[in-house]
N, C-alpha and C positions, 0 to 999 in steps of 0.2 A: 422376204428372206430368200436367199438366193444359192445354192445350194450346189451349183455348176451341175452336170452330167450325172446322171443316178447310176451305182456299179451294176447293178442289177434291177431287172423290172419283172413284177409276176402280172399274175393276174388281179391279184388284190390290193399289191402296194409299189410304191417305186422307195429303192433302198439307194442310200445316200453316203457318203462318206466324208463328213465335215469338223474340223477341230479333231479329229480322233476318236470320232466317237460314230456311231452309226444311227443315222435317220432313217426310220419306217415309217413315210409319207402316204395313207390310206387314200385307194382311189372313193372319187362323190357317192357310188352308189351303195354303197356298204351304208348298215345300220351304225349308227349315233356310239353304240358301245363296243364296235366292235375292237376298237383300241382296247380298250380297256380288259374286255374280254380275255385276248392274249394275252395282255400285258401279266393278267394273276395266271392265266398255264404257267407263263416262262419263269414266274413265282413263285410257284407251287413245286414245279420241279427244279428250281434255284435251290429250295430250303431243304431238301434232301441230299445236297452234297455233290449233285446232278454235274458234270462241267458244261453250264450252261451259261450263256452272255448276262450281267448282270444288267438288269433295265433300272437307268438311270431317273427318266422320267416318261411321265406321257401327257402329251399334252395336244393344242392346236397349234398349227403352223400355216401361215398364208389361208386361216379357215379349212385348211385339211387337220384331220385327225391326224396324231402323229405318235410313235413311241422314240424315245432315246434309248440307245442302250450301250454296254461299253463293245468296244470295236475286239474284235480277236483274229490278230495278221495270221494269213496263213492262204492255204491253198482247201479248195473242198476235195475228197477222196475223189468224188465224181472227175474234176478237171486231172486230178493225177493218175487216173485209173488208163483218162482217153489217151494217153502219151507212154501209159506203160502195162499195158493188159497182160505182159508177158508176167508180173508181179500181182497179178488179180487173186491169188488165195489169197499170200499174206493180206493184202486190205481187206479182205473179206474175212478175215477171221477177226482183225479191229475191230470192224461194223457189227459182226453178230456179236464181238465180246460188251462193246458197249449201247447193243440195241438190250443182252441181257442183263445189264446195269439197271438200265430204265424199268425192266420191267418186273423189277427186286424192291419194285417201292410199291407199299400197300395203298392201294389210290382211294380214299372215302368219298362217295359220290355228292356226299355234302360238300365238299370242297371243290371239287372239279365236274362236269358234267358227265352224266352218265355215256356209255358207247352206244349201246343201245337204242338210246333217246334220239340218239344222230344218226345212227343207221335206218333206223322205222323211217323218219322225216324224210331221207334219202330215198327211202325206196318208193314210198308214196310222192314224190313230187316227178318220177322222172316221167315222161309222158313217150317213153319206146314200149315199157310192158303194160302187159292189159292188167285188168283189176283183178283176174283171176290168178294173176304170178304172183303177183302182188301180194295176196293173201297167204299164198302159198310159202311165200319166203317169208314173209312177217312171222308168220307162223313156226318158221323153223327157226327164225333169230331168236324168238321166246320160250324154244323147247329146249335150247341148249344152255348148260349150265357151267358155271365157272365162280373162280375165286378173282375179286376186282381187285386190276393192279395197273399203273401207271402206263401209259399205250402212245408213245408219240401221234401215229397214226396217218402221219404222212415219213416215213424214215426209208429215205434212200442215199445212193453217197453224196450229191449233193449238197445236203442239209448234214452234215458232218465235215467240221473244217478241221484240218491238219495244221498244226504247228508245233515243228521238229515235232515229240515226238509224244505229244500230247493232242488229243481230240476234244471238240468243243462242237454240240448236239446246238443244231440253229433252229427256226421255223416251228413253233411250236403250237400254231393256229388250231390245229387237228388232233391237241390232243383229248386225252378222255381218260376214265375209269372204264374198264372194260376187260375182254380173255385177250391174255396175249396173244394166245392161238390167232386170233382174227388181225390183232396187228402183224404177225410174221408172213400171215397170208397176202394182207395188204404190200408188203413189203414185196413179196413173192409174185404176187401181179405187176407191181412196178417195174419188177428188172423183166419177167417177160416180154413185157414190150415194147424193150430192147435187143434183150440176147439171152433167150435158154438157156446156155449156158451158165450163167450167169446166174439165173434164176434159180437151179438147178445146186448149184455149189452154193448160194446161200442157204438155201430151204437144209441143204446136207450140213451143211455144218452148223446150222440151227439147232437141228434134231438131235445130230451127234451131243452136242453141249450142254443139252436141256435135259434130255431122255425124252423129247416127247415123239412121238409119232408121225410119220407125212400126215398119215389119215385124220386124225385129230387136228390139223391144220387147213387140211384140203376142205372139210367137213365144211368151213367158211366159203368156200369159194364163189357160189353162185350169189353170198349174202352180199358180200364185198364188191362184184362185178358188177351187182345191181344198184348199191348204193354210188361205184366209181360212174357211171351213168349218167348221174344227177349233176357231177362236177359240170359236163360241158367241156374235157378239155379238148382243144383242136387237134392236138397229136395223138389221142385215145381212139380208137376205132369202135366205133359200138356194135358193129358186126360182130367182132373178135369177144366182146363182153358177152352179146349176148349166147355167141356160141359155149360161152362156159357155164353162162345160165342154164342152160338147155340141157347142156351134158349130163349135171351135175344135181338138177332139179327138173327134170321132164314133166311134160302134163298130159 
């Protein structure tokens, strides 16, 4: 099957756009379920009302793992942001209004994976910190406590597509049961590693919207840096990560 030019390629799939409908072609190295894995997140937050891509099917294609799901035309905030930054509140008040969408649905761990369980496995696998950091942040991911709610857990503008005047939540690999606290934080590392600024006016108009606290959000920080670590992404600096480790959890 032949599927012309992929629109997008990550690190874990190449995305496709055929008949109208969107192919999520898994690269070979990925475990056996991890189609399927996804496929019940983007399910899971489908049945809550979510404006999320309905997934059609999942199946194999050409011997790759693959999901179908329905196509939603549009542009992502991210591409619209890079052409008009001059307009960066207004989409950042979209973004936080519908990051606290997502995180207004009570997430039961029996349903979706715990956050937790994903961040330990993250910090124990990255081979920059020693076994004593390691313990020391396990340690404080398990001293802090919260109410379990729905957490994309990779949500930047990217993964949020515009059409006119309606948004549609994409990418849902990463999500979890877990503190929002820790996905706004996640979010709030993502845009620093672009623009402060940026960073800066989401984390504010998070807080502003929620009543919560920087402090109460930042509180993650060294948990998140250490678990973003593990990712491997080429454009992450891991000096930069581990300098928030340091800051925020000295030893």
């Amino acid at each position: 099957m032949n599927f012309g030019t992929p629109i997008a390629i990550g690190n874990t799939a190449e995305i496709y756009l055929y008949q109208n409908k969107i192919y999520k072609v898994f690269k070979d190295y990925l475990p056996e379920t991890e189609s399927i894995l996804e496929s019940e997140k983007q399910k899971y937050a489908y049945s809550f009302g979510l404006p999320v891509p309905k997934i059609i099917d999942v199946t194999k294609i050409n011997g790759k793992q693959a999901i179908i799901m329905e196509y939603i035309k549009g542009r992502s905030i991210g591409d619209i942001l890079s052409e008009n930054m001059e307009q960066a509140e207004y989409y950042m008040n979209i973004l936080v209004q519908i990051h606290q969408k997502i995180h207004k649905v009570e997430a039961e761990v029996d349903s979706i994976k715990p956050m937790k369980e994903k961040l330990s496995r993250q910090i124990n696998s990255t081979n920059i910190l020693s076994n004593r950091h390691k313990s020391v942040l396990i340690q404080k991911l398990n001293n802090i406590t919260f109410k379990s709610r729905l957490c994309h857990g990779d949500y930047h503008p990217f993964n949020v597509i515009m059409t006119d005047n309606n948004a549609t939540i994409i990418d849902w690999v990463d999500a979890s049961a877990g503190d929002i606290r820790a996905d706004v934080y996640r979010t709030y590392l993502l845009y620093s590693q672009v623009s402060t600024e940026l960073a800066e006016m989401y984390l504010d108009l998070y807080c502003e919207r929620s009543g919560l606290e920087k402090d109460e959000v930042l509180q993650w920080a060294p948990i998140i840096a250490a678990a973003r670590m593990a990712e491997n992404v080429p454009a992450e600096d891991s000096k930069r990560l581990l300098a928030i480790i340091n800051q925020s959890c000295p030893l």
